[in-house]
C-alpha positions as CSV (number, residue, x, y, z in Angstrom):
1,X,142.9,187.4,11.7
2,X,143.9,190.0,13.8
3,X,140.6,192.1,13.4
4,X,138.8,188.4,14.0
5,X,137.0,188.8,17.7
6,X,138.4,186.1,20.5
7,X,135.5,183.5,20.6
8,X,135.7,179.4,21.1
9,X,135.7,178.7,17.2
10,X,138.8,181.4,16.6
11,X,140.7,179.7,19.5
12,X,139.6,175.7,17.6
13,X,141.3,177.3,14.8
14,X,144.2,178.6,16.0
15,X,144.7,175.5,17.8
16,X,144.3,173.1,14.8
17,X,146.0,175.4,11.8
18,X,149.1,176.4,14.4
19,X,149.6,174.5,17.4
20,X,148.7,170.7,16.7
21,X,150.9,170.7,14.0
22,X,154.2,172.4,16.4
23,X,152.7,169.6,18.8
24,X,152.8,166.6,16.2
25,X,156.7,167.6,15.1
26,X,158.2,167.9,18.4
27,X,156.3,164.3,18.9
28,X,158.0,163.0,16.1
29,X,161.2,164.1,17.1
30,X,161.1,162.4,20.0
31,X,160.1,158.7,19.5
32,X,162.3,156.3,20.1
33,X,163.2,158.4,23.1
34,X,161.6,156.3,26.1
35,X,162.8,153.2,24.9
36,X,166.6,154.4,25.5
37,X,165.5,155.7,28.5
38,X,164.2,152.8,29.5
39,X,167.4,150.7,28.5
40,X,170.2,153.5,30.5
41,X,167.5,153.1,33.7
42,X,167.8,149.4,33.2
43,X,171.5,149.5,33.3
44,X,171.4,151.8,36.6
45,X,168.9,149.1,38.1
46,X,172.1,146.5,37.4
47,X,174.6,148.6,38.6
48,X,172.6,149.2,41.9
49,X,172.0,145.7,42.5
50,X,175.8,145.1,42.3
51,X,177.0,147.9,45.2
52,X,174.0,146.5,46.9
53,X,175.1,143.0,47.1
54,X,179.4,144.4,47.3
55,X,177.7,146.8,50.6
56,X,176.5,143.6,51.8
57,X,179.4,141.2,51.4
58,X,181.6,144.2,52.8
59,X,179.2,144.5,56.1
60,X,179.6,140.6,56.5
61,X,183.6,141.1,56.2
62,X,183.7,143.8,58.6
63,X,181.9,141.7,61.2
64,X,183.5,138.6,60.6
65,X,186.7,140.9,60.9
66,X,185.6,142.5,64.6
67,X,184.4,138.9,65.6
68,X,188.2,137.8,64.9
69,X,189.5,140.9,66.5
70,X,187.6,140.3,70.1
């Protein structure tokens, strides 16, 4: 192969006998991946809809503090 000039059907070649195949494992390996992903993002989404709504409540307490204060 090494004695093989560069041309378009060498690099078809190379690309089906060498490189689809790493492509297709490293594939495999990794289904199954985005779901989890998907599940830890969905418990971040949660977790910032909770400090959202404590930020808020707090902000309402520290008013309602200040309006008792003056």
């Amino acid at each position: 192969m090494a004695d093989e000039p560069l041309t378009l059907a060498a690099l078809a070649k190379f690309n089906r006998e060498v490189l689809a195949p790493q492509f297709q494992r490293i594939e495999e390996r990794f289904d199954g991946v985005d779901a989890r992903f998907n599940q830890v993002l969905g418990h971040f989404d949660a977790i910032y809809q909770r400090f959202d709504r404590l930020e808020t409540e707090y902000q309402m307490l520290v008013a309602g503090l200040r309006r008792l204060d003056t």
